[in-house]
DOTIVO-194608 format. One line per 5 residues: their letters; for each residue x, z, y of N, C-alpha, C. Coordinates in steps of 0.1 Angstrom, whole numbers, plus 2048, in hexadecimal, padded with zeros to 3 digits. Layout:
a = X/Z/Y/X/Z/Y/X/Z/Y ~ ...
This chain:
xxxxx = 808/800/7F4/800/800/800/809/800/80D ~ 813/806/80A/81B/806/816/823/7FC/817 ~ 825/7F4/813/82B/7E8/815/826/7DE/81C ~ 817/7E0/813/80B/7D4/819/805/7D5/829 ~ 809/7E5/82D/807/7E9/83A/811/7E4/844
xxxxx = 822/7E5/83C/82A/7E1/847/82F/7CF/849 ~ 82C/7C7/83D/828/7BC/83F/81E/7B7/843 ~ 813/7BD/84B/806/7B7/853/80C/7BE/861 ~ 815/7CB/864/81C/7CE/86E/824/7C1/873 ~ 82D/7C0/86C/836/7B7/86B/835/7A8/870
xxxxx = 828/7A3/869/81F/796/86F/81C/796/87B ~ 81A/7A2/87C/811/7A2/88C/818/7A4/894 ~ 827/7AC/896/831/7AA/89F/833/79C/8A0 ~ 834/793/898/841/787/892/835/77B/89A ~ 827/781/89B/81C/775/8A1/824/771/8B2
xxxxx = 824/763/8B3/82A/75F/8C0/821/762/8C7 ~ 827/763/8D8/81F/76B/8E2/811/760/8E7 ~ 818/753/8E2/813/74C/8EA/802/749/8E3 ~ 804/74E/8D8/7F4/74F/8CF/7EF/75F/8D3 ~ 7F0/763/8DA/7ED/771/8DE/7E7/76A/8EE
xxxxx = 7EA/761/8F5/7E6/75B/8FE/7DC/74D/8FE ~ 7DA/74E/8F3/7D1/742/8F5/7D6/734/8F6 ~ 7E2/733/8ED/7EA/728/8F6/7EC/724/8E3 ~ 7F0/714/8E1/7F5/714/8D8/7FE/706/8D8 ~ 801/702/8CA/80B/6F9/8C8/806/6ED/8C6
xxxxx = 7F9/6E6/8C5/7F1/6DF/8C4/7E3/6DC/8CA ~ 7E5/6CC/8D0/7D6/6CE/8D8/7D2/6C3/8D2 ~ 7C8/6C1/8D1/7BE/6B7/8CD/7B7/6AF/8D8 ~ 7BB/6A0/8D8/7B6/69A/8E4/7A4/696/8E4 ~ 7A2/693/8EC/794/68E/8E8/78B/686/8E3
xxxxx = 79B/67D/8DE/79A/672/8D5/79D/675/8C3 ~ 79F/67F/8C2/7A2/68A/8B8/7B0/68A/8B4 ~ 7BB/681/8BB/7C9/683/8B8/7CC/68D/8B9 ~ 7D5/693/8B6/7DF/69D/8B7/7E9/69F/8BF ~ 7F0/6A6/8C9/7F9/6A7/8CC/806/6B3/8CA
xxxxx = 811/6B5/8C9/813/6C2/8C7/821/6C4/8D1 ~ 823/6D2/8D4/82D/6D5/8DA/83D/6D2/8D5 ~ 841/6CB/8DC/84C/6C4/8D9/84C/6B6/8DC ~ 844/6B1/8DB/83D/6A1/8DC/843/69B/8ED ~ 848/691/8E7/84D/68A/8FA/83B/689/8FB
xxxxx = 843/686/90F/837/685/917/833/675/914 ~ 837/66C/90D/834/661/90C/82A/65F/8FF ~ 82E/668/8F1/821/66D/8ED/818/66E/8ED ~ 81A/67A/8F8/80C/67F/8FB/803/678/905 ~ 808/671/90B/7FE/667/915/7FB/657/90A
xxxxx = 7FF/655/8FE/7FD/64E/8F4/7F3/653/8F0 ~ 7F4/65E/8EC/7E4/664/8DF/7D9/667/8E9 ~ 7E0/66E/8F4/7D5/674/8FD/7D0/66D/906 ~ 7D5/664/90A/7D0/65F/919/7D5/662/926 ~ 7D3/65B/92F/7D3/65E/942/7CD/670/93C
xxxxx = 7D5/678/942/7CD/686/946/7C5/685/953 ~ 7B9/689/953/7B1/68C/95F/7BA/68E/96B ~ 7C5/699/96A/7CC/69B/974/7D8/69E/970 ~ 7E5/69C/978/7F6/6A4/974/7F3/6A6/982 ~ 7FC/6B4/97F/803/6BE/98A/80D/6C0/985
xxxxx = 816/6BD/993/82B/6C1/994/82A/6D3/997 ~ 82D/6D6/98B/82E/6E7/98F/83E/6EA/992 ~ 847/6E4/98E/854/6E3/998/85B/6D9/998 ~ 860/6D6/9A3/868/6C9/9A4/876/6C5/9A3 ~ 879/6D3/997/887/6D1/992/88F/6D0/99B
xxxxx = 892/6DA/9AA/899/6D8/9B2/8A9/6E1/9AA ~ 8B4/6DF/9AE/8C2/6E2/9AA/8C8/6DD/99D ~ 8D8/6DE/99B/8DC/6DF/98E/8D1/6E0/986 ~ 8D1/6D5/97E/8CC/6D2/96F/8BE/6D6/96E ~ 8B5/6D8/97F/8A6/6DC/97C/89F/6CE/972
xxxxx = 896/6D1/971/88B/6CC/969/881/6C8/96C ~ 878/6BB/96D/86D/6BE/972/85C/6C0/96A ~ 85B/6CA/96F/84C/6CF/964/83D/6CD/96D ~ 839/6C4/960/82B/6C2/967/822/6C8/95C ~ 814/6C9/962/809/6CA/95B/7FC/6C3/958
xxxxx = 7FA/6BC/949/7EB/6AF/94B/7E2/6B9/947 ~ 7D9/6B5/950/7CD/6BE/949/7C0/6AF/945 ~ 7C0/6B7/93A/7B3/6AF/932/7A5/6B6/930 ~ 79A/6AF/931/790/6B4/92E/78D/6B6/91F ~ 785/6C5/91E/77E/6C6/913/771/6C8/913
xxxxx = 76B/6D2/90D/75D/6D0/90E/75A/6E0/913 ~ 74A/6E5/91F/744/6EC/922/74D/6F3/92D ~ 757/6E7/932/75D/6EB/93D/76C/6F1/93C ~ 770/6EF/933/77B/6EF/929/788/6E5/92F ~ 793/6EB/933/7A0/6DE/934/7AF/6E2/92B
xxxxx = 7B6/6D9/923/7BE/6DB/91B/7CA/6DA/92B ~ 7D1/6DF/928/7DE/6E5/935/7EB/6E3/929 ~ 7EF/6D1/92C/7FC/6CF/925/807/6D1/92D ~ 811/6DA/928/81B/6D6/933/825/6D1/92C ~ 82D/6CB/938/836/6BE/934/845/6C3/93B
xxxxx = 84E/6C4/936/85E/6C5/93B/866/6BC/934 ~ 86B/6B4/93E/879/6AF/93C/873/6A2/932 ~ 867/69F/935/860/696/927/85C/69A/91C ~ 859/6A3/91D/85A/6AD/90F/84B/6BA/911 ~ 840/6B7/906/836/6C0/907/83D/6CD/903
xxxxx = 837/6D8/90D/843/6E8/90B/837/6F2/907 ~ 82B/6EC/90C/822/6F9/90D/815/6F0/90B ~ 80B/6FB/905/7FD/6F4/905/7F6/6FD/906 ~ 7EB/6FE/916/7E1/708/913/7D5/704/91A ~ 7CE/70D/920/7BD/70A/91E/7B8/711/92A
xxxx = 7B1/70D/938/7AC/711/941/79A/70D/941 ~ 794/714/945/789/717/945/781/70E/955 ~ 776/70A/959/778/70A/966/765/715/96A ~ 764/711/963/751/717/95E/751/727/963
């Protein structure tokens, strides 16, 4: 019994933060592709489409900055998928609300 207690402890430390936020490694476009974190940005505008909107959330100013945008796509009941994009590269996927 004690084992089975400290390996469901164990699990639960080792769960990434980023599923503790609502955020995950895979979004589903609304064409039912897939996309996943890691995926160039050229991918993702392949499976998924023009996003409704991109926002430059920094403009990679100095040594070796980067520049990171965010597409947001619609989903349903007021729902938008929040990809973000660095360096060409999907880094993050999460989910705003507008309702």
């Amino acid at each position: 019994m004690k084992l089975i207690i400290t390996i469901l402890v164990f699990l639960a430390l080792a769960t990434p933060a980023n599923a503790q936020r609502g955020e995950g490694s895979t979004f589903r476009c609304q064409n039912s592709k897939l996309v996943h974190v890691g995926d160039s940005a050229f991918l993702v505008a392949l499976k998924c489409g023009k996003p409704l909107h991109k926002e430059v959330i920094n403009t990679g100013y100095g040594k070796g900055g980067q520049i990171t945008s965010e597409w947001f796509y619609p989903m349903k009941n007021g729902w938008y998928g929040v990809l973000t994009i660095r360096a060409g590269k999907l880094i993050r996927i999460g989910t705003i609300q507008t309702k």
